[in-house]
N, CA, C, O and CB atoms as a CASP TS submission, in Angstrom:
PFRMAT TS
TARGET T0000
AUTHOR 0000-0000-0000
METHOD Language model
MODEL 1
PARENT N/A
ATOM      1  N   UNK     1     185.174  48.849  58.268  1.00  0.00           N
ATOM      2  CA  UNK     1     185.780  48.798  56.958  1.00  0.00           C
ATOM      3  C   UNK     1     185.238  47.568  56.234  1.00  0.00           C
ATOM      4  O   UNK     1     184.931  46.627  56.966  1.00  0.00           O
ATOM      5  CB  UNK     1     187.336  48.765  57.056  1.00  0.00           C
ATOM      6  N   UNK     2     185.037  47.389  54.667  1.00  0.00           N
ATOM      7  CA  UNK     2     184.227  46.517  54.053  1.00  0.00           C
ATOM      8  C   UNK     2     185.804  46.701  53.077  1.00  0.00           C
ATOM      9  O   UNK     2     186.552  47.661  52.889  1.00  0.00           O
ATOM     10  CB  UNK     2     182.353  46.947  53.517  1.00  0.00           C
ATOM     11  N   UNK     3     185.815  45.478  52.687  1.00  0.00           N
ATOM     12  CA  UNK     3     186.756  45.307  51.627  1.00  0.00           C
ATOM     13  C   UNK     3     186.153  44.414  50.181  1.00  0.00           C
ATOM     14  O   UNK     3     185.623  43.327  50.413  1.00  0.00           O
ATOM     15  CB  UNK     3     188.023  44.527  52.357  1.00  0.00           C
ATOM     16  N   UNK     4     186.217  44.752  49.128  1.00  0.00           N
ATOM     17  CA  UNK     4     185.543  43.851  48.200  1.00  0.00           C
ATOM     18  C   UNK     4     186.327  44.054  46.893  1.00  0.00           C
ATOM     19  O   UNK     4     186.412  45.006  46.118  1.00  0.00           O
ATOM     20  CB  UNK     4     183.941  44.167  48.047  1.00  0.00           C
ATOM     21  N   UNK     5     187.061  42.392  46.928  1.00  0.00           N
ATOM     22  CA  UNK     5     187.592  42.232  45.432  1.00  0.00           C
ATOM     23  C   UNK     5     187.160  41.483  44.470  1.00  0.00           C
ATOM     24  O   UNK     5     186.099  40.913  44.724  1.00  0.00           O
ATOM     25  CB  UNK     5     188.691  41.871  45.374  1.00  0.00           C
ATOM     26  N   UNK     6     187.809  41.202  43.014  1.00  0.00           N
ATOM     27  CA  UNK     6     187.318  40.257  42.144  1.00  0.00           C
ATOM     28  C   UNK     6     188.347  40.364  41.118  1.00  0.00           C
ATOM     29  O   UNK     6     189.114  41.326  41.061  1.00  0.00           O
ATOM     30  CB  UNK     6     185.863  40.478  41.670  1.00  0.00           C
ATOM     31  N   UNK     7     188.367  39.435  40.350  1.00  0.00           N
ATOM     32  CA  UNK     7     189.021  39.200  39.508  1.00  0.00           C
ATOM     33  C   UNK     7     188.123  38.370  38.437  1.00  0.00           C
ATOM     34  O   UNK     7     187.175  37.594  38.556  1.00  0.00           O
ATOM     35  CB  UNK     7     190.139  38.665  40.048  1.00  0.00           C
ATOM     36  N   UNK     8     189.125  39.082  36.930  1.00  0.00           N
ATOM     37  CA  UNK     8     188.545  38.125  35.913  1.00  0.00           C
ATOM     38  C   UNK     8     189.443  37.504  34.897  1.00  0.00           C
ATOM     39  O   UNK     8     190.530  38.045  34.692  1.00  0.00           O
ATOM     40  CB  UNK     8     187.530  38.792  35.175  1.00  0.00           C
ATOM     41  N   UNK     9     189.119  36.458  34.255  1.00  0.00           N
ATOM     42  CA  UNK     9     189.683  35.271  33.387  1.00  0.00           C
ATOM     43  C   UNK     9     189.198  35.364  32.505  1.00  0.00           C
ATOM     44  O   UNK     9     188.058  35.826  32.491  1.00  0.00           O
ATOM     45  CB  UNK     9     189.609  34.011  33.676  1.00  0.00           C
ATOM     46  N   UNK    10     189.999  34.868  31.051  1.00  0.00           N
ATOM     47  CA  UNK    10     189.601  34.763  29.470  1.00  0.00           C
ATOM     48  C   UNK    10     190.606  34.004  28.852  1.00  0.00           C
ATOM     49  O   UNK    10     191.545  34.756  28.593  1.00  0.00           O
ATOM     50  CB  UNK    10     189.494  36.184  28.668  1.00  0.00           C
ATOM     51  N   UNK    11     190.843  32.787  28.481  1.00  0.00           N
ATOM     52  CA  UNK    11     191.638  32.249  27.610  1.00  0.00           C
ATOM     53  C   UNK    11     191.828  32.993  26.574  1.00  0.00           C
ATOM     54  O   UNK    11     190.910  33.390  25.856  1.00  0.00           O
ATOM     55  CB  UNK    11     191.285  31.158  27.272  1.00  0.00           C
ATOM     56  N   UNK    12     193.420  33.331  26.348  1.00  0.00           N
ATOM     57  CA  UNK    12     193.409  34.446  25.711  1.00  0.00           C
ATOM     58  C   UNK    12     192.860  35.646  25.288  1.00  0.00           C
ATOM     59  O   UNK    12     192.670  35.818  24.084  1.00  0.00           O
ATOM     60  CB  UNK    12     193.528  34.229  25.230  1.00  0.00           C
ATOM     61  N   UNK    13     192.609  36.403  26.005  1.00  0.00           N
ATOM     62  CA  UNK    13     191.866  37.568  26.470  1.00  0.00           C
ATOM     63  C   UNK    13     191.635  38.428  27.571  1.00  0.00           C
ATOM     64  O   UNK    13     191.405  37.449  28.281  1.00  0.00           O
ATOM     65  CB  UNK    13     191.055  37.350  26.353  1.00  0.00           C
ATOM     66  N   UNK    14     191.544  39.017  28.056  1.00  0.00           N
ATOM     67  CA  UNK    14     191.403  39.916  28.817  1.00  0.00           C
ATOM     68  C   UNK    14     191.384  39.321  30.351  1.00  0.00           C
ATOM     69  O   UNK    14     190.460  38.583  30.694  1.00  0.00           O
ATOM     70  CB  UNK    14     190.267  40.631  28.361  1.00  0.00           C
ATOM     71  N   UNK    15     192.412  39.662  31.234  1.00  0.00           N
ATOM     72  CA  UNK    15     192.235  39.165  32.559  1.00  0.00           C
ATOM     73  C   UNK    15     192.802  40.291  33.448  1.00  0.00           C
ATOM     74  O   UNK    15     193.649  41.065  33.004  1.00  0.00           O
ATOM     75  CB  UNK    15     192.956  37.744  32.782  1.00  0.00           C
ATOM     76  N   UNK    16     192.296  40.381  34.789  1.00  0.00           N
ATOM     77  CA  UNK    16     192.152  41.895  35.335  1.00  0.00           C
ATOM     78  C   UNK    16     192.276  41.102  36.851  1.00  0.00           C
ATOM     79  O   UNK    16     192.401  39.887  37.009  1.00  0.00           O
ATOM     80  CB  UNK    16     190.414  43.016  34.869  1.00  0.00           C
ATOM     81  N   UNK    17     192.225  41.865  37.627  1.00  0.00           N
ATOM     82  CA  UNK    17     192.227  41.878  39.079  1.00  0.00           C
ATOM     83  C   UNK    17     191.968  43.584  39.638  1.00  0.00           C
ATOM     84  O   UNK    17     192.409  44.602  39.104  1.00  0.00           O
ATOM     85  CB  UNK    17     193.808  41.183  39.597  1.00  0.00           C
ATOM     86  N   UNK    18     191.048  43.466  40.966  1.00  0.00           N
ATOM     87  CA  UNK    18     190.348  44.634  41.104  1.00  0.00           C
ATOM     88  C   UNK    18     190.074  44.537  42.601  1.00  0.00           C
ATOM     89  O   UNK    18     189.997  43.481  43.228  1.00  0.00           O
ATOM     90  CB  UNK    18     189.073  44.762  40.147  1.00  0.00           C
ATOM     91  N   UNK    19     189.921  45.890  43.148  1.00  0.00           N
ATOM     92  CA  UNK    19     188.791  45.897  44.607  1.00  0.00           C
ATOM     93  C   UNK    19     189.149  47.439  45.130  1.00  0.00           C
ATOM     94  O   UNK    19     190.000  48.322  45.019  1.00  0.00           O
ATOM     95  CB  UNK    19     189.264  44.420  46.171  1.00  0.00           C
ATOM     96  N   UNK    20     187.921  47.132  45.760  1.00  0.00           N
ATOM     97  CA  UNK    20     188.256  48.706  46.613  1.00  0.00           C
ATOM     98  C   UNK    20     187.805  48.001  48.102  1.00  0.00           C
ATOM     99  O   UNK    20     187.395  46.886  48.423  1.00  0.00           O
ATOM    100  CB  UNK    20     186.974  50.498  46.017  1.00  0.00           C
ATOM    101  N   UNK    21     188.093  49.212  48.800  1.00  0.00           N
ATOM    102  CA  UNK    21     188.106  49.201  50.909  1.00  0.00           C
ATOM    103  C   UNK    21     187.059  50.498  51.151  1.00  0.00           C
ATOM    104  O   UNK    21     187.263  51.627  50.705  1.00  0.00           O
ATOM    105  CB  UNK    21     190.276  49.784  51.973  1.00  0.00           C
ATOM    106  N   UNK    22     186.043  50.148  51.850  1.00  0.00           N
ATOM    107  CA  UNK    22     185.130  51.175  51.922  1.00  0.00           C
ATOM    108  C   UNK    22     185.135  51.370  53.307  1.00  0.00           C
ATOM    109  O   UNK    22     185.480  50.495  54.101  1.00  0.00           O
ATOM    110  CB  UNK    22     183.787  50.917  51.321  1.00  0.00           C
ATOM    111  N   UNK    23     184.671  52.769  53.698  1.00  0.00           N
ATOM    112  CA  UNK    23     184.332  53.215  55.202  1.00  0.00           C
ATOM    113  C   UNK    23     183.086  52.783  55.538  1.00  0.00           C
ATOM    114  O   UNK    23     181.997  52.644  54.981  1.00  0.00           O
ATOM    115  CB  UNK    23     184.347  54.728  55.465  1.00  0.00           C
ATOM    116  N   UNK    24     183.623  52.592  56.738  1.00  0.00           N
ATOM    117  CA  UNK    24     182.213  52.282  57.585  1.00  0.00           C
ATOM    118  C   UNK    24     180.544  52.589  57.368  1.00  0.00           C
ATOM    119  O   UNK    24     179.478  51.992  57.523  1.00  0.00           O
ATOM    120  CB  UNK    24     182.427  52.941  58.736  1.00  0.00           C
ATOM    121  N   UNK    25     181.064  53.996  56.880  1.00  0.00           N
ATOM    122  CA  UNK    25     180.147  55.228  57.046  1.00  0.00           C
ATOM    123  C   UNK    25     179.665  55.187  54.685  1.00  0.00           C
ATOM    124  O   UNK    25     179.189  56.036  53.931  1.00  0.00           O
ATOM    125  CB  UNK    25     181.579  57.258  58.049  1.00  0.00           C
ATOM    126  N   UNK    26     180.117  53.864  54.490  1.00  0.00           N
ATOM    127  CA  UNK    26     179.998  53.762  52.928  1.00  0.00           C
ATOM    128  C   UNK    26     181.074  54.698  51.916  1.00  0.00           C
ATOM    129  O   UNK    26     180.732  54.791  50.737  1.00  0.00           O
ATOM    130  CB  UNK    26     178.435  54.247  52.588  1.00  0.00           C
ATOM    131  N   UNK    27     182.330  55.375  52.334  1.00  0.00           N
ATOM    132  CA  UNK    27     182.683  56.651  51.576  1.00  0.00           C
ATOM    133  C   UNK    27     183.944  55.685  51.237  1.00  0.00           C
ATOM    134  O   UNK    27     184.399  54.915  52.082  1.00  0.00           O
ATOM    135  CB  UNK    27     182.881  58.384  52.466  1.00  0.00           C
ATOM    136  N   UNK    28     184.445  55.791  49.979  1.00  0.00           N
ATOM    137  CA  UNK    28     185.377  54.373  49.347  1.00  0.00           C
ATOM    138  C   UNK    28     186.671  55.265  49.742  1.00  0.00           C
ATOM    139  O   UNK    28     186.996  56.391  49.365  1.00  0.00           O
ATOM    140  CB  UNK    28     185.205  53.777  47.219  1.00  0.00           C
ATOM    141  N   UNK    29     187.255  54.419  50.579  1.00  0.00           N
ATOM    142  CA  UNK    29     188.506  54.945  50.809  1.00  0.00           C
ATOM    143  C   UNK    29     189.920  54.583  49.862  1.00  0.00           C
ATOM    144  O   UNK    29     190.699  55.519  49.677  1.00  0.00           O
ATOM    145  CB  UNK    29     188.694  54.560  52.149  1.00  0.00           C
ATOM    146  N   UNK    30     190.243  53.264  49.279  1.00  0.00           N
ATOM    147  CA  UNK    30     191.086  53.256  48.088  1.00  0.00           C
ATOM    148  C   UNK    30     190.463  52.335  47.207  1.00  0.00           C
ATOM    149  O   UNK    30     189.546  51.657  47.671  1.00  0.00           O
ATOM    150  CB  UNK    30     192.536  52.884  48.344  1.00  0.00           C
ATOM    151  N   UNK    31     190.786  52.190  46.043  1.00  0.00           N
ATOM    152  CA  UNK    31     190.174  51.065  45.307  1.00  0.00           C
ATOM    153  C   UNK    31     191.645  51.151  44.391  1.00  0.00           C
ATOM    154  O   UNK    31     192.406  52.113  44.288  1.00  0.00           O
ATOM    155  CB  UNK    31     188.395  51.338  44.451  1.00  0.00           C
ATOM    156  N   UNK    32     191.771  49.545  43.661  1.00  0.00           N
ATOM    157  CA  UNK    32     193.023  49.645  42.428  1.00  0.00           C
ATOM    158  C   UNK    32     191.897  49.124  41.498  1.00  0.00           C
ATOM    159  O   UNK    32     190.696  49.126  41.769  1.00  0.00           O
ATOM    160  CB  UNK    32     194.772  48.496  42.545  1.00  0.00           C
ATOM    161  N   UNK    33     192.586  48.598  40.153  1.00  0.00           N
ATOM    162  CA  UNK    33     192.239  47.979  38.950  1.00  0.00           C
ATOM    163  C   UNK    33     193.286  47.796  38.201  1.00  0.00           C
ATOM    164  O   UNK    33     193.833  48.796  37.737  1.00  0.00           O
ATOM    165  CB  UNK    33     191.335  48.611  38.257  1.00  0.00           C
ATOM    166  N   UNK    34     193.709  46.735  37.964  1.00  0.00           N
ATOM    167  CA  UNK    34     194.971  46.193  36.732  1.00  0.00           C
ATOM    168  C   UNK    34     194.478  44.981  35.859  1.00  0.00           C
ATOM    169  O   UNK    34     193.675  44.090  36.136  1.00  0.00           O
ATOM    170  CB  UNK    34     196.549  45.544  37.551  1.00  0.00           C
ATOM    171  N   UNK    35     195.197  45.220  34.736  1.00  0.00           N
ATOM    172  CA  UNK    35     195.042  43.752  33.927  1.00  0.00           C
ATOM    173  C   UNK    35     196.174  42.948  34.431  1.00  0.00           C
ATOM    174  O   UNK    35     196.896  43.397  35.321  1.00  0.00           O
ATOM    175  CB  UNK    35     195.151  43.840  32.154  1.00  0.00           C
ATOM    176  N   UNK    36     196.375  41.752  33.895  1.00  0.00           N
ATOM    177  CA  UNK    36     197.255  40.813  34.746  1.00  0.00           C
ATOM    178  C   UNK    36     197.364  40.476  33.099  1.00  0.00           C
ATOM    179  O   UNK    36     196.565  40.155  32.220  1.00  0.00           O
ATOM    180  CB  UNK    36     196.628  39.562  36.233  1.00  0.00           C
ATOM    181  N   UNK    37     199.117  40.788  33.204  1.00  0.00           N
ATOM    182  CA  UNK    37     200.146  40.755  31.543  1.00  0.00           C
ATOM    183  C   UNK    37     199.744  38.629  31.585  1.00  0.00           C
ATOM    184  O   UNK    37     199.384  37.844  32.463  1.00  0.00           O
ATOM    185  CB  UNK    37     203.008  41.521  31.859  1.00  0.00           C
ATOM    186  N   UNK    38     200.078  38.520  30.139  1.00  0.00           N
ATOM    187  CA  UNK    38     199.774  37.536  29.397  1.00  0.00           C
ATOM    188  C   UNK    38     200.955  36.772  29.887  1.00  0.00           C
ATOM    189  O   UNK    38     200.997  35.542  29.848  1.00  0.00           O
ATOM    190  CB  UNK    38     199.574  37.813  27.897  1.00  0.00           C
ATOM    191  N   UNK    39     202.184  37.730  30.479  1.00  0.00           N
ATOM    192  CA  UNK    39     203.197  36.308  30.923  1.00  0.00           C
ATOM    193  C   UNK    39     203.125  36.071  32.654  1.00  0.00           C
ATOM    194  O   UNK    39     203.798  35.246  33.272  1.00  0.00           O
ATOM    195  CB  UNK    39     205.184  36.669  30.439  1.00  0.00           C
ATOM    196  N   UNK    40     202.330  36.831  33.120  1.00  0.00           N
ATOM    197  CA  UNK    40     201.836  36.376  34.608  1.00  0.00           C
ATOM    198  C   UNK    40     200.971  35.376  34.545  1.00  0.00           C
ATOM    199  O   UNK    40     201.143  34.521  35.413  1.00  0.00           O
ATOM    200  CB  UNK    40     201.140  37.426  35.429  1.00  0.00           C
ATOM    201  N   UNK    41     199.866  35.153  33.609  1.00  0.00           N
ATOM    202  CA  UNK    41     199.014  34.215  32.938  1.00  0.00           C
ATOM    203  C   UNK    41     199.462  32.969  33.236  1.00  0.00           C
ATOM    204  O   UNK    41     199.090  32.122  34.048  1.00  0.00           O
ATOM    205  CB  UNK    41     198.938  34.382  31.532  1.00  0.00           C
ATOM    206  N   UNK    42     200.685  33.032  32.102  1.00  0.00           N
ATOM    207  CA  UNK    42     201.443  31.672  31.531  1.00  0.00           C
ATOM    208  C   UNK    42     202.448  31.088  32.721  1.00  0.00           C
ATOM    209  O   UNK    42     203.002  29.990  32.658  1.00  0.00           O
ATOM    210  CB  UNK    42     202.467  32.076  30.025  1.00  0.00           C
ATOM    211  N   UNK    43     202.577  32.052  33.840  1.00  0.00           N
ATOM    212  CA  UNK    43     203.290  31.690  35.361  1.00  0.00           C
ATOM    213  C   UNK    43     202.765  30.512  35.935  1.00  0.00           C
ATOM    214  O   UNK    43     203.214  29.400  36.212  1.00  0.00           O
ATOM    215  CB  UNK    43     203.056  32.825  36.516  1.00  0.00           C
ATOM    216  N   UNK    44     201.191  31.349  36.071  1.00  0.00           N
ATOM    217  CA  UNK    44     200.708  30.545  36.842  1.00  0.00           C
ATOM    218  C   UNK    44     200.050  29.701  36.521  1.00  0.00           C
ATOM    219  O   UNK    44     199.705  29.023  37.489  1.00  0.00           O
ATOM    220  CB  UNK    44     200.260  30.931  37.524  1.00  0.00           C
ATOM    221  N   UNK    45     199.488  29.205  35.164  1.00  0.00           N
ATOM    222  CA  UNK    45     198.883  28.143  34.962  1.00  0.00           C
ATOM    223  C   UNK    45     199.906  27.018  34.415  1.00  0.00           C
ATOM    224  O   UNK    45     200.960  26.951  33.783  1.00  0.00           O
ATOM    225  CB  UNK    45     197.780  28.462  34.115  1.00  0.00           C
ATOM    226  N   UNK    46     198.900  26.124  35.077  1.00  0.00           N
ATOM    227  CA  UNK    46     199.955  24.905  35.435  1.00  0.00           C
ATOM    228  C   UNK    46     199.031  23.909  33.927  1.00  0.00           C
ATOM    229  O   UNK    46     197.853  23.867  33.572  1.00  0.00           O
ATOM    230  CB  UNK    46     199.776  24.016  37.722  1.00  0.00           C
ATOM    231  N   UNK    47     200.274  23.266  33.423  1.00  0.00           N
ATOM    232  CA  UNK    47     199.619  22.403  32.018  1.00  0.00           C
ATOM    233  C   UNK    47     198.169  21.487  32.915  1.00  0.00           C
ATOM    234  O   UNK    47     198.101  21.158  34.099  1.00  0.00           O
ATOM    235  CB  UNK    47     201.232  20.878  31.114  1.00  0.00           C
ATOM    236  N   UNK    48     197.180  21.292  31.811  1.00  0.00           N
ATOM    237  CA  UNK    48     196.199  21.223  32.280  1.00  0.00           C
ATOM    238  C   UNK    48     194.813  21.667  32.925  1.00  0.00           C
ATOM    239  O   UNK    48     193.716  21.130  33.072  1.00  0.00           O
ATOM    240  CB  UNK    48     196.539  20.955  32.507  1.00  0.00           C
ATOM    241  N   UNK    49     195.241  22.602  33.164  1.00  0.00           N
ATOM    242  CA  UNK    49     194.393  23.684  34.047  1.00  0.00           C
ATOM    243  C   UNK    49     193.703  24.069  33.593  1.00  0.00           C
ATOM    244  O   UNK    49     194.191  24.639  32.618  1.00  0.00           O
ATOM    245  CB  UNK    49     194.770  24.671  34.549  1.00  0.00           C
ATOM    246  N   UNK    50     192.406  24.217  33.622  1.00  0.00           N
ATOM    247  CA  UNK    50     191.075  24.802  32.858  1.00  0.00           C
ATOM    248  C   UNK    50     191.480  26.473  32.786  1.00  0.00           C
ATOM    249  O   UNK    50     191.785  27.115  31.781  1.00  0.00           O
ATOM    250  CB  UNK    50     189.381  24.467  33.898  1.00  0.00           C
ATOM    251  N   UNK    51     191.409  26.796  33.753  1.00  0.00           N
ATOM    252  CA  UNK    51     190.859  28.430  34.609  1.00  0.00           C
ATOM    253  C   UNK    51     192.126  28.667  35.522  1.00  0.00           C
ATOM    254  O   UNK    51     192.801  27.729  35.944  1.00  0.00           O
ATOM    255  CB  UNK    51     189.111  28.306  35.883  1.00  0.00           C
ATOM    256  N   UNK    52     192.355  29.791  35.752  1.00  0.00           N
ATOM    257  CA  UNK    52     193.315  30.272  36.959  1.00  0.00           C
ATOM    258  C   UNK    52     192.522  31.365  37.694  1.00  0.00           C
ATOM    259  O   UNK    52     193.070  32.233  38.373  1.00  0.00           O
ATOM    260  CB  UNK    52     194.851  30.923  36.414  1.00  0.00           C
ATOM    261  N   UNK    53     191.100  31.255  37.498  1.00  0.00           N
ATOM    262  CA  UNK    53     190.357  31.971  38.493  1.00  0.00           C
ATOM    263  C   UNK    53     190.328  32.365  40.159  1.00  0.00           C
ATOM    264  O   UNK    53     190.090  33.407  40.770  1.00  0.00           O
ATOM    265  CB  UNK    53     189.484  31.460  38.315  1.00  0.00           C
ATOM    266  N   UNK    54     190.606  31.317  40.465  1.00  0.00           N
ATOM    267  CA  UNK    54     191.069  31.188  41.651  1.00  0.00           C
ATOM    268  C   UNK    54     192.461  31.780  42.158  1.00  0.00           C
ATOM    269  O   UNK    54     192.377  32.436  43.196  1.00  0.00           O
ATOM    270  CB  UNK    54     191.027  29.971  41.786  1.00  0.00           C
ATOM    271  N   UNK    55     193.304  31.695  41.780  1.00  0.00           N
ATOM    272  CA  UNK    55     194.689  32.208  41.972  1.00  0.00           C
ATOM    273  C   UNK    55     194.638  33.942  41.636  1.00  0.00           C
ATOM    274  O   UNK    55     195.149  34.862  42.275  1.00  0.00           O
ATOM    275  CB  UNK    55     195.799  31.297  40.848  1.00  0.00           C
ATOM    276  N   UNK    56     193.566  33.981  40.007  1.00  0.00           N
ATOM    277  CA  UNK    56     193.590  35.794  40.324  1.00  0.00           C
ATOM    278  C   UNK    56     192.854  36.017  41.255  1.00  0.00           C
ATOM    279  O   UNK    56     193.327  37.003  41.819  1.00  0.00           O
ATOM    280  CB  UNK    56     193.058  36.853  39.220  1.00  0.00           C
ATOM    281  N   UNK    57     191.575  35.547  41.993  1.00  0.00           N
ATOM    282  CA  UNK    57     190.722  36.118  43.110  1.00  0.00           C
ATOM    283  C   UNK    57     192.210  36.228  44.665  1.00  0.00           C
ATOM    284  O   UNK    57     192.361  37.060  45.560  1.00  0.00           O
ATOM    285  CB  UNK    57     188.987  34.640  43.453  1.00  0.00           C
ATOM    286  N   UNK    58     192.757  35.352  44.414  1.00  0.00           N
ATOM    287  CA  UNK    58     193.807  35.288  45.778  1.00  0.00           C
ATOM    288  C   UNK    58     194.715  36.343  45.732  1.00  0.00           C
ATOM    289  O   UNK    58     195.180  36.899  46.727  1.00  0.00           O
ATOM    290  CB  UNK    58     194.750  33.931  45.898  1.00  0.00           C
ATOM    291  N   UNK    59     195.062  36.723  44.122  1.00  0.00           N
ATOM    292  CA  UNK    59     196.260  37.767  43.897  1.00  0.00           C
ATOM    293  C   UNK    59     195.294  39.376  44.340  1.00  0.00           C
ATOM    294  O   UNK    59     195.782  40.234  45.076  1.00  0.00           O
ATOM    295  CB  UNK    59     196.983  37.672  41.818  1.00  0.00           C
ATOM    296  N   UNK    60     194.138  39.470  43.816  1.00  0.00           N
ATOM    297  CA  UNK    60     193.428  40.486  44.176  1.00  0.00           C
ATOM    298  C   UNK    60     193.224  40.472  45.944  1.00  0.00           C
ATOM    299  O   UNK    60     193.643  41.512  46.453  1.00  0.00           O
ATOM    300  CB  UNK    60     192.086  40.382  43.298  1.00  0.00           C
ATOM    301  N   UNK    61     192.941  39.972  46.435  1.00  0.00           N
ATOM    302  CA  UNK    61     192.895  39.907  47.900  1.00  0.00           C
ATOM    303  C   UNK    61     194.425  40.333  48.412  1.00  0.00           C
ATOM    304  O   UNK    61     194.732  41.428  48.885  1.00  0.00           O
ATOM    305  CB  UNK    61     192.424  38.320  48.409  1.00  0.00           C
ATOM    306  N   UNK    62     195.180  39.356  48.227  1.00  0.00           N
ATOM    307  CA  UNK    62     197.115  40.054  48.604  1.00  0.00           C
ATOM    308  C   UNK    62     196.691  41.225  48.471  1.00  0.00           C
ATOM    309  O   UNK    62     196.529  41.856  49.516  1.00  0.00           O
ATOM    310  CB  UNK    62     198.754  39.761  47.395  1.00  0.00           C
ATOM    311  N   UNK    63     196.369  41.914  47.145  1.00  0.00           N
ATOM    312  CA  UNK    63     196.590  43.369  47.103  1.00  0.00           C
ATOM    313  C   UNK    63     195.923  44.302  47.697  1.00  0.00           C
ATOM    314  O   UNK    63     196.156  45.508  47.781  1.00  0.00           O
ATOM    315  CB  UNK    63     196.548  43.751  46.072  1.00  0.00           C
ATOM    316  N   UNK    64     195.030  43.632  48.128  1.00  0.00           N
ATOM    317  CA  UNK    64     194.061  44.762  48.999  1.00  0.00           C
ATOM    318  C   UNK    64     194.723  44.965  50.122  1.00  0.00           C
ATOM    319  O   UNK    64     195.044  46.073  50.552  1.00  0.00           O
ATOM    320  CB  UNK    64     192.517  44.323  49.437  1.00  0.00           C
ATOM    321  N   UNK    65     195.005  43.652  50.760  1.00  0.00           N
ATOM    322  CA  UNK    65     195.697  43.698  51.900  1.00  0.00           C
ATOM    323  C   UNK    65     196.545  44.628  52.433  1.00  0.00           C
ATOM    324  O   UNK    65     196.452  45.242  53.496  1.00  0.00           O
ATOM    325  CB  UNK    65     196.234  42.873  51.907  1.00  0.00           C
ATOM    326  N   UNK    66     197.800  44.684  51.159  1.00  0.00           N
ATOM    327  CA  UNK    66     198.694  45.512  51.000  1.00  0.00           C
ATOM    328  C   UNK    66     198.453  46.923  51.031  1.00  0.00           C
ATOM    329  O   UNK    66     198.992  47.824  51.673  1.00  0.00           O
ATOM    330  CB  UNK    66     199.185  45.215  50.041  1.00  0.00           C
ATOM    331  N   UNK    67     197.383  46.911  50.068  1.00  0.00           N
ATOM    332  CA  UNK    67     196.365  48.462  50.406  1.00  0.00           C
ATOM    333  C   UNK    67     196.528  48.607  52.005  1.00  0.00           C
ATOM    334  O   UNK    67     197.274  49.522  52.355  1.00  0.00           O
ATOM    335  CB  UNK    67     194.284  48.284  49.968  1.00  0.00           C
ATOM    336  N   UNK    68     196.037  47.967  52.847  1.00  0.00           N
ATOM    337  CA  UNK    68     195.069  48.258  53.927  1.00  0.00           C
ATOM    338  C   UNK    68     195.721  49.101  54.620  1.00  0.00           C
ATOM    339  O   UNK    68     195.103  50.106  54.974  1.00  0.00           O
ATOM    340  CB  UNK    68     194.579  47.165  54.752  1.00  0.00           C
ATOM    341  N   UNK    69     197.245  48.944  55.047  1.00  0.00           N
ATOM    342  CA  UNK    69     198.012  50.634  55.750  1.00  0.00           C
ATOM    343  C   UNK    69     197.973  51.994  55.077  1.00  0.00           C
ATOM    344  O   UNK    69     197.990  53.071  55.674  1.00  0.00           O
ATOM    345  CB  UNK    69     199.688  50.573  55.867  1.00  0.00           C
ATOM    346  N   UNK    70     197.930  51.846  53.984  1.00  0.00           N
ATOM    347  CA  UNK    70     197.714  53.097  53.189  1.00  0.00           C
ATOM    348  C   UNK    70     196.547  53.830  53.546  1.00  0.00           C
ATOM    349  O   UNK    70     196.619  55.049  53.701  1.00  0.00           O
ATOM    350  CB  UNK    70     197.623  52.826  51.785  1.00  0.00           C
ATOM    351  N   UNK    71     195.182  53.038  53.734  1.00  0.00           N
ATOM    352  CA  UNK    71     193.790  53.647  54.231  1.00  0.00           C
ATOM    353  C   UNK    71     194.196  54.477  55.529  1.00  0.00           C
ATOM    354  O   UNK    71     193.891  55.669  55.514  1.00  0.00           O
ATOM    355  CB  UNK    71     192.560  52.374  54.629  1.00  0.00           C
ATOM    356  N   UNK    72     195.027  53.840  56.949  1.00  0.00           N
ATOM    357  CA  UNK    72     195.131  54.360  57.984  1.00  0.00           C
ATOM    358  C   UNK    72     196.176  55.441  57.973  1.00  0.00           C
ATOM    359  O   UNK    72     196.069  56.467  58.645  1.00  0.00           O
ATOM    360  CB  UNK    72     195.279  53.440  58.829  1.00  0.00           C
ATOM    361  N   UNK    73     197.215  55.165  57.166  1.00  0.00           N
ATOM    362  CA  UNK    73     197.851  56.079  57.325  1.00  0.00           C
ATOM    363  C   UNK    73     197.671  57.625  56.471  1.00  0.00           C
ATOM    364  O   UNK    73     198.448  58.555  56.687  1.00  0.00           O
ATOM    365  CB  UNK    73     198.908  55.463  57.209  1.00  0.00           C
ATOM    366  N   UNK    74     196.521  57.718  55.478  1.00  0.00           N
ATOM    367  CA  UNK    74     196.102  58.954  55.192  1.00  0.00           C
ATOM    368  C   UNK    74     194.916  59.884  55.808  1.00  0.00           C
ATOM    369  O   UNK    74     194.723  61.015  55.363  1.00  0.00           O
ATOM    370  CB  UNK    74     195.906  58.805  54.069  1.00  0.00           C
TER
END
């Protein structure tokens, strides 16, 4: 199993979180895609903060994770 996420950032603008879980054998077994609302944004950035790049790449990973029984159990 190959897992591959990403996430993206925009000061005011467009911010997303993403990935899919692929088979062995290359055949994509789930993938998501969401934007991440403007007041999840304002959660997590802390005054000062350039970027919250990092924190969406971590929130995209959680979710794969969470994915990952769903792959075995279908």
């Amino acid at each position: 199993m190959h897992l591959y996420v990403d996430a993206s950032f925009e000061v005011g603008g467009y911010s997303g979180v993403g990935g899919v879980i692929y088979a062995e054998s290359g055949e994509a077994l789930v993938f998501f895609s969401d934007e991440v609302t403007s007041d999840l944004v304002q959660m997590i950035d802390k005054d000062g903060q350039v970027t919250i790049i990092q924190e969406l790449e971590m929130l995209a990973l959680l979710i794969a994770f969470k994915l990952v029984p769903q792959v075995f159990q279908s």
